[in-house]
N, C-alpha and C positions, 0 to 999 in steps of 0.2 A: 679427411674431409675437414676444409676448416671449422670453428667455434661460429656458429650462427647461421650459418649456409643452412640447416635442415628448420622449419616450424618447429618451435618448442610445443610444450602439452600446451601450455596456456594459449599459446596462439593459435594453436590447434581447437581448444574450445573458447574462441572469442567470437562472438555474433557477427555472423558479416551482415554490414551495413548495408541500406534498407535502398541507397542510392545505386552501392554497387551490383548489389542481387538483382536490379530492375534492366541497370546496365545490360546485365547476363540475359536477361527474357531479350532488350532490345536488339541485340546483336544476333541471338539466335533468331528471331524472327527477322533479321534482316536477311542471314543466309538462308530461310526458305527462300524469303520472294525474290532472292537475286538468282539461288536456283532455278524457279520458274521462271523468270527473265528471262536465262541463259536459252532456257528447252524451245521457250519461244525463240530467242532470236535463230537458235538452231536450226531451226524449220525454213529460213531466210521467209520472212511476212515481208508485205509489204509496206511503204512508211505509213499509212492510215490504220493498218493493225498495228503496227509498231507503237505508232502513238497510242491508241487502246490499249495496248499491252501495258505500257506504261501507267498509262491512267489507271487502271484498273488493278494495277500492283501497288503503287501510292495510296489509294483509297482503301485498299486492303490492308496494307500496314497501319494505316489511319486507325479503322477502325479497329483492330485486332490490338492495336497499344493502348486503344479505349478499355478496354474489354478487360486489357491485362493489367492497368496501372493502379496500385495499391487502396488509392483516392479516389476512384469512383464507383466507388459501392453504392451510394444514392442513384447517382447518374445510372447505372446499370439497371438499379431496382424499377425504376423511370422509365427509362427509354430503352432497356436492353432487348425487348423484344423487336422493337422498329431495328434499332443498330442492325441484330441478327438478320432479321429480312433482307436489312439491306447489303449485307455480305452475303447471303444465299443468293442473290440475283450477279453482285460482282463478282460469286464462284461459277456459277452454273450459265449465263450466258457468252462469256467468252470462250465458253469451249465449245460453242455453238460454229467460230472461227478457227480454235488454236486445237481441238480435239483433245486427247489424252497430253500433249505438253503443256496443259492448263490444271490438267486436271488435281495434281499434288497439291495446288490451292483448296483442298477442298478438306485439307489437315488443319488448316484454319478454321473453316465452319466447325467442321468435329470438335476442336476444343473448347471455343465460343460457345457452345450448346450446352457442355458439361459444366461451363463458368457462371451461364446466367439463365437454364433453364433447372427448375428442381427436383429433386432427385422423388421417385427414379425416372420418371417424364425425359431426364438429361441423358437415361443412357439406350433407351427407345428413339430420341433423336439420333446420337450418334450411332447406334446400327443402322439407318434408314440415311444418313448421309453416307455413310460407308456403303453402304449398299447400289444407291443412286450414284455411284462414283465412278463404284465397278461397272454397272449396268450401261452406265455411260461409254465406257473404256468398249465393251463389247460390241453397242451398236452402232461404234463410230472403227469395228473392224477389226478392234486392237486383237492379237492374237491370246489364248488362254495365260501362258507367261508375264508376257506383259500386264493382262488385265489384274491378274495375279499380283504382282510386283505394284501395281496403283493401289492396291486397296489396301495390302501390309502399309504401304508408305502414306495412304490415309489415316490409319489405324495409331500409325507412332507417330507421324506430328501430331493427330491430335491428342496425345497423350502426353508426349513432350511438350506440347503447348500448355495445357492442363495441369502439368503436375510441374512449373517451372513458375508459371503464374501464381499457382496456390505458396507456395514455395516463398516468392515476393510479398505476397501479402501475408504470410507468417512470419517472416524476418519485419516485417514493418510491426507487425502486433507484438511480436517482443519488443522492440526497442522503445514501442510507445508503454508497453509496460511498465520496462524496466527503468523510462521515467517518470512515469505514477510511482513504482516502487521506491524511488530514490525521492520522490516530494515526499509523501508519505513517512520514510525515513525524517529527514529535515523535520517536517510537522511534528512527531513526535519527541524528537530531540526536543525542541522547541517548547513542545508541554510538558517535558520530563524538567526542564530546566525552570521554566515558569512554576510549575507545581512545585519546587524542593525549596526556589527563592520563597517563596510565600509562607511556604511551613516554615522556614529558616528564619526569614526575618520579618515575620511579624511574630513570635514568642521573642525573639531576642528585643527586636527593638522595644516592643512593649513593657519588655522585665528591664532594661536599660531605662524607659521611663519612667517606671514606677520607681525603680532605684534613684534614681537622680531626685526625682520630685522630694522621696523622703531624706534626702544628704541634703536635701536646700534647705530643710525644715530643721535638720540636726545639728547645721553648721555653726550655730550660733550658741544652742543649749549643752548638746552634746558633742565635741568635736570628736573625740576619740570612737563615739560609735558612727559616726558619720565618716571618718576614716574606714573604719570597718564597710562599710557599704561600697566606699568608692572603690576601694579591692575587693568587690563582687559585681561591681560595675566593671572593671578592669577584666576578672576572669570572663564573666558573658562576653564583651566584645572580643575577647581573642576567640572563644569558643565561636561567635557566631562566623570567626575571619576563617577559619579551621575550617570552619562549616559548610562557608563559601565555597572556600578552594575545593573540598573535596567533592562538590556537587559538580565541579569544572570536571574531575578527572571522570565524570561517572558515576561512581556509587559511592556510599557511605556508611557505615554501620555504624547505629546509634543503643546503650545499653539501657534499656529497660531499668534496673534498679537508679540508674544516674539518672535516667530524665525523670523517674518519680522523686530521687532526693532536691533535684532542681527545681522543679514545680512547687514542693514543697516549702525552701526557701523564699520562693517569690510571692508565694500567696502569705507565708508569715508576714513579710516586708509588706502587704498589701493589706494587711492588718481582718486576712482571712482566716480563718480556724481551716486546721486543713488535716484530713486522718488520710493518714496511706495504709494499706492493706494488701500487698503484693503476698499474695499466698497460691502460686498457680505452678510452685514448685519450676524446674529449668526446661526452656523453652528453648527451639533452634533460633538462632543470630537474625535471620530472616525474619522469622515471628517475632522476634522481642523489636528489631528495627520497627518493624508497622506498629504493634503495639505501644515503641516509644514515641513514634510520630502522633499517635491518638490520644494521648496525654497532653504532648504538644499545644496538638491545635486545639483541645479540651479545656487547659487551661489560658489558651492565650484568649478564647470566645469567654470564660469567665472575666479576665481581667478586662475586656472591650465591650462586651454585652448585657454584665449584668451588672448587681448590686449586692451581691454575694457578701455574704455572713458566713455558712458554713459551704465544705467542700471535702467533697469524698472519692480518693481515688481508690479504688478495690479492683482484684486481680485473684480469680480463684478457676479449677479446673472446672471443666465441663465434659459432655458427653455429645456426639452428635451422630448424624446416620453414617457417616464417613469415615468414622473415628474421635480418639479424643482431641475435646477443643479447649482453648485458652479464653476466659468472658475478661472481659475491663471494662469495667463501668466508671465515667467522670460523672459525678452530680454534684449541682449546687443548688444553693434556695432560694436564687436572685435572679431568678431568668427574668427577661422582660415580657411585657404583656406581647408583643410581635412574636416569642416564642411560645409563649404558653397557648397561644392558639393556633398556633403550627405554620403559623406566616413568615415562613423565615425569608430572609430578603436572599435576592440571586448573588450573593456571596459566592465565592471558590473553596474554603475551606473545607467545607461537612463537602463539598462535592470531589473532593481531591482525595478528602479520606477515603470516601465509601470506594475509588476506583484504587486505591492502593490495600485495600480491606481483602475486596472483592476479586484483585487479582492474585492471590494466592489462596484461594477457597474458601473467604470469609464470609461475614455476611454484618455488617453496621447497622445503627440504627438513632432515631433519636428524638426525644419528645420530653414535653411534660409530665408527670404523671400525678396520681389523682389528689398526692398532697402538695403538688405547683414544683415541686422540684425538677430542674432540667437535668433530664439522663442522658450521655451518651453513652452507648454499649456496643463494644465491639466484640465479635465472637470471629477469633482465626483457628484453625489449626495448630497443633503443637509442632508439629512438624510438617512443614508446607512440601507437595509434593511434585510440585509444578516449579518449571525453570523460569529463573527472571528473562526476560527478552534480551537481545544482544543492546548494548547501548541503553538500557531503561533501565536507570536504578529504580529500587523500589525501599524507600529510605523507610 
């Protein structure tokens, strides 16, 4: 057998399209009514039944493509009961003329009923169209066999009508899914990306300001420590370039002891008193990433929002109903009055933390407290027990 002549697995499980599965109902519905065509023309009618025959076969196809196409769910909820009617009168008076070679048209009403009448209402109709089919069959002579053979064959088109319909408008509800799920995707990418640039470069850029401002002031007095700064101006921009890229590939793991000796450095340069306290013993990669990102944005809203003198990074174990938790507390003693009374402005930062906090079992927090110091205190897990999402770093 040649390479490619059979469906592979994957094409065996790829969605058939919502165009061609409708195809599939069209064409099947085509071969009833050309069947009942045929039984009529078999009967040789006359051309004025003929013409009826026809009409009444077009108008049946009309509305039974109404009835079955994926898009008119509204329209159905609307008017499905008039439609019905009026395919009950296009099923059951022409066999007033054509008798039981009309009668298989009545595999149409049956699934019509189960499509837009509600359950179990839908399936009390279709025994009573099945019934009326048969009854028909009998008092128009047809013999037990035959009347027999009408009514299976009402039974399975309306079934097959029914369950080729449902069928089309499940292959359309996946695919419209599975482009919600694919926006959805994008959108998050999109936030994932938006949220790591802003944690990224507003501590870099801000620590590259503070640095530069104090090289411009040292340039003149001290050059040799103003050289010193500019290669710590040097190292932040390549770290924030590092940074970048790796928030392109995905994910990134940032260490906990580094981003606290970093902060450290930057608030000295910022002529901040600054105590670090990392006593929370060793923490999973995961946890120490969020936790470095909480220092992060901790010290980058000090060096933007307040007027800070002193500053306190602490890090010590905890306890919680889940298990044991990691606390890190940033406080300084410069918040401004828009924080001290809990107004904080619609910022993204505290809003980015607390969704990278909180998705690995945490819980944030953040406020003034009663001697004006602003806290933020992040309580995570030591070891987070929950998987990152596919494509969402969680820096």
């Amino acid at each position: 057998m040649p390479r490619g002549f059979l469906r592979s697995d994957r094409q065996q499980r790829d969605t058939l399209p919502p165009q061609l599965a409708f195809a599939i109902v069209l064409m099947v519905l085509c071969g009833f009514v050309l069947i009942a065509v045929l039984n009529v023309i078999g009967s040789d009618p006359g051309p004025w039944l003929l013409a009826g025959c026809i009409f009444s076969s077009v108008a049946l196809f009309a509305i039974q493509t109404v009835h079955s196409y994926p898009g008119t769910e509204r329209f159905r909820e609307r008017y499905g009961l008039w439609t019905l009617l009026g395919q009950a009168v296009l099923t059951y008076v022409p066999m007033l003329f054509f008798g039981v070679t009309w009668g298989g048209m009545g595999g149409f009403l049956a699934g019509s009923s189960l499509l837009i009448i509600a359950a179990p209402a839908c399936w009390v109709a279709f025994g009573v169209i099945v019934a009326v089919t048969g009854l028909a069959a009998v008092v128009d002579g047809t013999g037990w066999v035959d009347s027999s053979y009408l009514v299976v064959s009402t039974v399975l088109t309306g079934l097959i009508v029914y369950g080729l319909t449902r069928l089309s408008n499940l292959v359309a509800e996946v695919h419209r899914a599975r482009e919600e799920l694919a926006e959805m995707a994008v959108a998050r990418e999109r936030l994932r990306f938006a949220r790591d640039l802003h944690d990224l470069l507003g501590f870099g850029l801000s620590a590259i300001t503070l640095k530069s401002e104090l090289t411009f002031r040292l340039v003149a007095t001290r050059p040799e420590r103003a050289r010193e700064e500019l290669v710590g101006i040097l190292q932040i921009s390549r770290q924030a370039l590092a940074d970048v890229r790796s928030v392109a590939r995905g994910y990134r793991e940032m260490s906990l002891d580094a981003e606290a000796a970093s902060a450290e450095d930057v608030l000295t340069a910022a002529e901040i008193e600054a105590r670090i306290d990392l006593d929370c013993g060793p923490v999973s990669d995961r946890a120490g990433t969020v936790l470095a990102t909480v220092i992060r944005e901790g010290v980058t809203n000090v060096l933007r929002h307040s007027k800070a003198q002193h500053c306190v990074i602490e890090a010590c174990p905890a306890s919680g109903p889940d298990g044991p938790l990691v606390r890190l507390v940033v406080a300084n003693d410069g918040a401004d009055e828009t924080r001290r009374t809990g107004s904080q402005d619609g910022g993204s930062g505290l809003g980015n933390l607390r969704t990278r906090v909180e998705e690995i079992g945490g819980r944030l927090t953040a406020g003034a407290d009663a001697a004006g110091w602003f806290r933020l205190t992040a309580e995570v897990p030591r070891t987070p027990t929950t998987s990152p999402r596919p494509n969402h770093a969680h820096p």
